[in-house]
N, C-alpha and C positions, 0 to 999 in steps of 0.2 A: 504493500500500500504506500509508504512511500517514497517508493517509484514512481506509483501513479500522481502522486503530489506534486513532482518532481518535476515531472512530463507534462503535467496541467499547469506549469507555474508561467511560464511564457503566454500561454493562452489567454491564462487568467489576467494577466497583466495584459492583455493586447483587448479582451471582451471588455474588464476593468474601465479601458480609457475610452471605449465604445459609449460603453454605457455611461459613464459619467457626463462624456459630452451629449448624449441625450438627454442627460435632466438638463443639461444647460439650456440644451435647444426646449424640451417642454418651460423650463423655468422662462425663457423671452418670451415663448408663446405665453404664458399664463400672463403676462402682464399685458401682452399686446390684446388678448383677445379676454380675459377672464373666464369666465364658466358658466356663460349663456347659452344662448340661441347659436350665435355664430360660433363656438367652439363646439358647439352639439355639432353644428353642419360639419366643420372640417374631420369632424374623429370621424362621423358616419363615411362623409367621401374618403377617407383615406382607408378608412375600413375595407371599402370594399374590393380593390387591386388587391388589398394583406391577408384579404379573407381566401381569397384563390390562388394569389403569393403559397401561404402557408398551405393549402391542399395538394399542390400542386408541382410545387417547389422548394421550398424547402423542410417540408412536411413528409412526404412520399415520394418526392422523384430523393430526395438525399439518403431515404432510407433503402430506398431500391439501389440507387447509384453507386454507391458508394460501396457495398460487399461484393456487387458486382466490378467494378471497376480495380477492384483488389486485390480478386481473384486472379482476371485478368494479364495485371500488372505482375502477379508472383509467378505466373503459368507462361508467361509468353511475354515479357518483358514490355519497356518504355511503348515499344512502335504499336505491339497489339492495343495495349490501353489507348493511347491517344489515336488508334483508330475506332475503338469502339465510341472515344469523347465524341470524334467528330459525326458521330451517327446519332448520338441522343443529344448532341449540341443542333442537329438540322431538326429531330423532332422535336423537342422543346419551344424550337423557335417558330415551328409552323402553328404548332397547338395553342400555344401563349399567344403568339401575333391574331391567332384570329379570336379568341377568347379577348384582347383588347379592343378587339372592331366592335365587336358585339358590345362590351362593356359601353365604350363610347356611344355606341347608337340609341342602347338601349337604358343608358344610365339611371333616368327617370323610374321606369317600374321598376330597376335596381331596389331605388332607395326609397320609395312607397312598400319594400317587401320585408326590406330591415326594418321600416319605423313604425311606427304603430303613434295616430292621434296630430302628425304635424301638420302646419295649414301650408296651402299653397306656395307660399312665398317660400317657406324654410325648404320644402321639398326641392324647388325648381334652383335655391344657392347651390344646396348641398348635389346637387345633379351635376350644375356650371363644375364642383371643383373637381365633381368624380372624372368628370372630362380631361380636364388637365392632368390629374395624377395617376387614371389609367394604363400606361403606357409602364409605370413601377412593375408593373406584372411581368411583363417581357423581359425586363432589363434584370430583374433580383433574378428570376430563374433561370437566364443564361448564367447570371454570376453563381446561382447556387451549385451548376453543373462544374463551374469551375474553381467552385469552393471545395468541392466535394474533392477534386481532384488533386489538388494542393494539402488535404486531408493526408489522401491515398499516399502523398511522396513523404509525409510527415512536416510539411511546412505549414505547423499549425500556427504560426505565429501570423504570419505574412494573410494566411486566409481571412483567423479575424481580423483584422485589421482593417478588413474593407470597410465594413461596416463606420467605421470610425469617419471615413472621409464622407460619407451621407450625412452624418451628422455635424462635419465643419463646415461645409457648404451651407447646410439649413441654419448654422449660427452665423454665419455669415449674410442670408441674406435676412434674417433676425434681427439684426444689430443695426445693418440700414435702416430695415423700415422703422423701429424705435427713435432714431435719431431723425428720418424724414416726417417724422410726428404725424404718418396718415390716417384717415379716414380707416374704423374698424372694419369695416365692408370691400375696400380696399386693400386694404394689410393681409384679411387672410387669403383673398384671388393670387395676393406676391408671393406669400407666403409657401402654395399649392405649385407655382411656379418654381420655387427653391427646393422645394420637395424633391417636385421629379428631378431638376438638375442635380440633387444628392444621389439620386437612383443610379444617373448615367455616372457620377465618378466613382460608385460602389462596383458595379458591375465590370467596369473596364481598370480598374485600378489589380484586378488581378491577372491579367493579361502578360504582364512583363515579368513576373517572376514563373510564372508557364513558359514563356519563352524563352527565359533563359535554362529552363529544362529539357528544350526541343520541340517542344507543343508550337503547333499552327494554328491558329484558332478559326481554319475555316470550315464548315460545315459541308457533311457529304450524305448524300441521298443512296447509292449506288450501294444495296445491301442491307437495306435499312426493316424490309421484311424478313430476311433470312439470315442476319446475324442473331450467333446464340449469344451472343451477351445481353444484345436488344432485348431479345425474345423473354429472356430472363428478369431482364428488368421491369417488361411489359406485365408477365407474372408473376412479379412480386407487389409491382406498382399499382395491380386494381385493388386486392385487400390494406394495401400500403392507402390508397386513394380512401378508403370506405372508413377507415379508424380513423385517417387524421378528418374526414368528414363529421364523424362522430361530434371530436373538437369544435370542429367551425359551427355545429348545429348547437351546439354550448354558446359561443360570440354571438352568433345569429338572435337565436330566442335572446341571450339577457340585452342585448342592444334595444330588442321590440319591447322587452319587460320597462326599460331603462326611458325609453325615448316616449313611452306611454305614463311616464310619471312627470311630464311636463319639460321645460327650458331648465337644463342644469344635471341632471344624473348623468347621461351619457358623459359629458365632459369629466364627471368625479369618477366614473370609474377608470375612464380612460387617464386621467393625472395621478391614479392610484394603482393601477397596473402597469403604469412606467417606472416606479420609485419601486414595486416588486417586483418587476423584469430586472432591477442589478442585482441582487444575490442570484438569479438564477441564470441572467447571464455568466457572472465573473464563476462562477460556481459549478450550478448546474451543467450550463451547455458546455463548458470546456472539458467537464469531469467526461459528458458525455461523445464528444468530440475525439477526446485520448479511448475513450472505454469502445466504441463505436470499431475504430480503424482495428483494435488489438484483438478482441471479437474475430472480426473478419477475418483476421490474419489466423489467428486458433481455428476457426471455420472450416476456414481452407484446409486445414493440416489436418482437419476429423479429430483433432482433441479437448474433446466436449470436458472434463476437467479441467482442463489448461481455462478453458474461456469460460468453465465457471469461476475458476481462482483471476482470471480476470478483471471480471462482474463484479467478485467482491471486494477487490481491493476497490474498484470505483464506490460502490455503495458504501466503503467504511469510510471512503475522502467523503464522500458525499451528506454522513450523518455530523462528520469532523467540520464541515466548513458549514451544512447550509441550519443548521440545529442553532448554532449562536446567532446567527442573520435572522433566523425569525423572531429568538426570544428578544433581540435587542429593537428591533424594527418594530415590533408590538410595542413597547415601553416608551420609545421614542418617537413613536409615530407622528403628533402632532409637529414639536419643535422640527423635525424634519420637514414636514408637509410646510409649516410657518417660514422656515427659510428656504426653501426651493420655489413657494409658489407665490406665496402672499404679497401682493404690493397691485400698484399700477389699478387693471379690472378685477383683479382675483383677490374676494376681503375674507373676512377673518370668520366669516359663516361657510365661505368655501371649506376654511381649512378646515373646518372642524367636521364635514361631512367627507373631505379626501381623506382624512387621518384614521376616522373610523372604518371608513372604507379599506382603507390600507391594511390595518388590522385582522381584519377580515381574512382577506386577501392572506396576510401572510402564517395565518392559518395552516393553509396547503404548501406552504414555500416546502417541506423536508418530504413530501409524499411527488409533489409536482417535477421535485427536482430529480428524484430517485425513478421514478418512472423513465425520463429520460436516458437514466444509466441501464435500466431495463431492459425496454423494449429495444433496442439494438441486436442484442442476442439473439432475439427470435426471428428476426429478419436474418441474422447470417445463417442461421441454418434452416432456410424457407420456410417456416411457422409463422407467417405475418396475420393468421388469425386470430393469433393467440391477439395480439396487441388492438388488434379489430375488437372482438369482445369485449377486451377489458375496457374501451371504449364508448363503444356500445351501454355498458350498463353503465359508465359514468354519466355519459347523456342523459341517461333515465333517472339517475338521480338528481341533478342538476335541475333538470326541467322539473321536476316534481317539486322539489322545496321553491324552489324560486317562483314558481307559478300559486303554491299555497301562500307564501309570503313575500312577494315583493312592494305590494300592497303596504302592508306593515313595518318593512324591515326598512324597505328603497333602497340606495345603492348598496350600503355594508350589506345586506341580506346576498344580492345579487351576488355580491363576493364571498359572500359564505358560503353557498353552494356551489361555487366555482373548486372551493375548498377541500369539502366532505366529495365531489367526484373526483378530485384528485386522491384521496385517500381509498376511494373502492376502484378506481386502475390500479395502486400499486397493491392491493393485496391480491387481485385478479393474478399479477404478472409472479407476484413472489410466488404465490402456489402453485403456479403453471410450470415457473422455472426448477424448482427438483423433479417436476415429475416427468417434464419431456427434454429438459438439456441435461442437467448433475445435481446433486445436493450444493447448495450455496448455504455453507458450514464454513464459518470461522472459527480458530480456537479461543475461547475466553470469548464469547460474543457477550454471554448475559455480565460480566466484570465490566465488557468495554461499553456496557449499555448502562451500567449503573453508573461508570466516571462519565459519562456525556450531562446524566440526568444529576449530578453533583456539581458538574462542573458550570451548568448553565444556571442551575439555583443558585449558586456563588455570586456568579455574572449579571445577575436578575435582581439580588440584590442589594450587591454594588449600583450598580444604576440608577434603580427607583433611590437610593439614598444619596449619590453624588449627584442626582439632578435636580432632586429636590435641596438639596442644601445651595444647588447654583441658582437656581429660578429664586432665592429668598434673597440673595444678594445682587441681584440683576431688576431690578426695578423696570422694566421696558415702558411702562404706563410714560415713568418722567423722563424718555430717552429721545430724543430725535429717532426716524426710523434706519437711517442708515447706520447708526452705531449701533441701535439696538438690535439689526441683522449681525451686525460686527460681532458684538459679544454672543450670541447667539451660535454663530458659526464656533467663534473660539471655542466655546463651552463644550458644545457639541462635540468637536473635535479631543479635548480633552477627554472629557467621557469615554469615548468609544476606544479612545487609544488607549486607556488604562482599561478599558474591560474585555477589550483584546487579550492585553498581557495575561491578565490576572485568569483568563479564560485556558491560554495557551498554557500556561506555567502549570496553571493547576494539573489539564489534562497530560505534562511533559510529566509531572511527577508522578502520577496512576499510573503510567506507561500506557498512553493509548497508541496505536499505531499514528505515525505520519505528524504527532502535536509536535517534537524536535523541529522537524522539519515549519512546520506553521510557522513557532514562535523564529524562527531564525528568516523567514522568507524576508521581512520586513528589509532587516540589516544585507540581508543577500541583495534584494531590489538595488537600494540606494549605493551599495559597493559594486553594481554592473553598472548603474547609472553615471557615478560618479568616475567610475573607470571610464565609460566610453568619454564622456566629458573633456576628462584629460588627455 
């Protein structure tokens, strides 16, 4: 395990700066736009490219591609895989480019299918931006195929990274509009436009390091029904299609639950499942990104042992890193939500329903995150119904709570059963996985679960006590608001860095697997930094 630390640490630090520069980019939007009307329109329009993004692309073509394309790569070297690329690089792009004509044409019943209760006018906005951001659809999923691929060569660093330039672009044309002091009606049409230009530097910013591995990046038709790799990945990709379907039928319904409780919930959940997307990016996707390729590679070799000892070194990083992310992200929820969003159009009754909402939310962050280290395994050894199922009845529980209470609850609700179906996926995938890959048995598993469950009560509270004794000496009422974010930040920062330590130290001395490694990543970061530096 860590190994697997080891191996996700570059990742992590590449997802890390991704995702940070995303709250920035949400944190400009929230001032530019607050958590009306017009931020209901843009989440809904952007929604809907990410909702077929994710089906389609980096949902089920990465889960298909990628064990494919590994197999490949180990059987028949660089030339075979970058010929099988440039055959589901020409069909991705035929299927996606006409799934965007469509979207464009038809944007309008789109977004009359997602919403539920808007009047005309919000309908006919939120169409105009689905029009411009459209086109995200094409551009992510040729990137996800060559994301996928830069996986395959172990250039896990370089892959995430794309991501990163999407969102310097979007702070970028963020920071104009804020300083052009425009019209809010205005701001988010520019806004939709900076979008998609983050799309096209995401997508093509992985191009160059393909190339200098030999890769051509043009697409070939010539083979495209009678290659077995295709063929392979066409039968893995329709069960692959129907699970992460599953998912979007989860976004879909709470969007209609969400967008039928008036001007404002769509926005909260959506500002509160980006501030829970970083643990699970910096965390989650990378643990699963390393767990995903090594899988593949055991796959191939037929040693179902080997890639359940895989599996479990990713699911012990997995309770190691994302277990403190929730307990602290619960505790801190507001003053986080307070400094990332609040100012400008977004006030102080926003925060107080993104914060709760967030909580919610991070609920499911150690079930949401483990699933991802899951479901890979059964896709490399052709079982992708298992991950279908367990899919399948998260849907069902999802729509069922949320529909008995969304009424009652409003947004936090809608995220609490985002939650509770993250938790009946991952015990779906845990029982599936002894009984058709190996036993995933660690030694001392019930030791390493009682130092997690000691270690975060320690952590938990430390917090509640060092934040309460900082909020007593920070007056914000008599503060100007820019220092009072100032201190705020500081505080914050304080806090977290000492309940890191105290978190890591404690689990180094129980001997949990991989906490050596945590507590020292810190000091390792800043000593590669400060090397390259010099």
């Amino acid at each position: 395990m860590p190994e697997t630390l080891r191996s996700s640490g570059a990742v992590s630090a590449a997802i890390a700066l991704s995702r940070v520069l995303g709250l920035v980019r949400m944190s400009i939007f929230s001032r530019l736009l607050g958590a009306g009307a017009l931020a209901d329109a843009y989440a809904v329009a952007f929604r809907l490219p990410n909702l077929l993004r994710d089906l389609l692309a980096e949902g089920a073509l990465s889960s298909a591609f990628i064990p494919t394309y590994t197999d490949v790569l180990a059987r028949g070297g660089p030339a075979a895989a970058f010929a099988l690329a440039a055959l589901v690089v020409a069909l991705a792009a035929i299927v996606t480019g006409a799934l965007t004509l469509l979207g464009i044409l038809f944007a309008e019943p789109l977004v009359l299918a997602i919403t539920d209760g808007w009047s005309p006018a919000k309908v006919a906005q939120t169409a105009a931006l689905a029009r411009i951001m459209m086109p995200i659809l094409a551009l992510v999923s040729l990137g996800a195929v060559w994301m996928g691929m830069l996986n395959a060569h172990k250039a896990y660093a370089r892959a995430a990274l794309a991501p990163a330039l999407f969102n310097l672009v979007s702070i970028a044309v963020g920071v104009a509009l804020w300083f052009a002091g425009l019209a809010a009606e205005v701001a988010v049409t520019l806004w939709s436009v900076g979008t998609l230009l983050g799309g096209v530097a995401q997508a093509l910013s992985q191009i160059p390091p393909l190339w200098r591995l030999g890769y051509r990046p043009w697409p070939r038709l010539r083979g495209i029904t009678t290659d077995p790799g295709v063929r392979r990945i066409l039968r893995l990709i329709l069960p692959a299609i129907a699970g992460v379907a599953a998912v979007q039928i989860n976004v879909f319904i709470n969007t209609r639950f969400a967008a039928g409780l008036g001007d404002g919930p769509v926005a909260h959940l959506e500002y509160a499942f980006r501030v829970f997307f970083l643990p699970i990016g910096v965390f989650g996707v990378a643990l699963a990104t390393i767990t995903t390729t090594r899988v593949s590679e055991e796959a191939a070799r037929g040693d179902r042992a080997a890639l359940a000892t895989r599996t479990g070194e990713g699911v012990s990083a997995g309770l190691l890193l994302t277990s403190a992310s929730a307990v602290g992200l619960i505790l801190l929820a507001e003053p986080v939500v307070r400094l990332l969003y609040q100012g400008g159009r977004f006030g102080a009754a926003d925060t107080v329903v993104v914060a709760a909402t967030l909580q919610a939310y991070m609920v499911g962050l150690v079930p949401y995150s483990l699933v991802k280290i899951l479901a890979p395994a059964f896709y490399a050894i052709d079982r992708p119904r298992v991950p279908l199922l367990a899919s399948l009845l998260a849907v069902a529980v999802n729509i069922t709570f949320n529909a008995l209470t969304h009424r009652s609850l409003g947004a936090p609700g809608l995220a609490l059963g985002t939650a509770l179906a993250a938790f009946v996926n991952l015990l779906v995938l845990r029982l599936a996985f002894g009984r058709l890959i190996a036993p995933l048995q660690r030694d001392g598993v019930a030791r390493q679960i009682a130092a997690l469950a000691l270690a975060n009560a320690v952590m938990g509270a430390f917090i509640i006590a060092a934040w309460a004794g900082l909020a007593r000496l920070l007056d914000r009422a008599a503060l100007p608001r820019a220092l009072a974010a100032s201190l705020d930040a500081a505080a914050l920062a304080i806090v977290i860095v000492t309940a890191f330590a105290i978190y890591a130290a404690l689990l180094r001395a129980l001997r949990y697997p991989g906490a050596a490694e945590l507590l020292a990543a810190p000091r390792r970061i800043v000593k590669r930094l400060t090397g390259r530096a010099g």
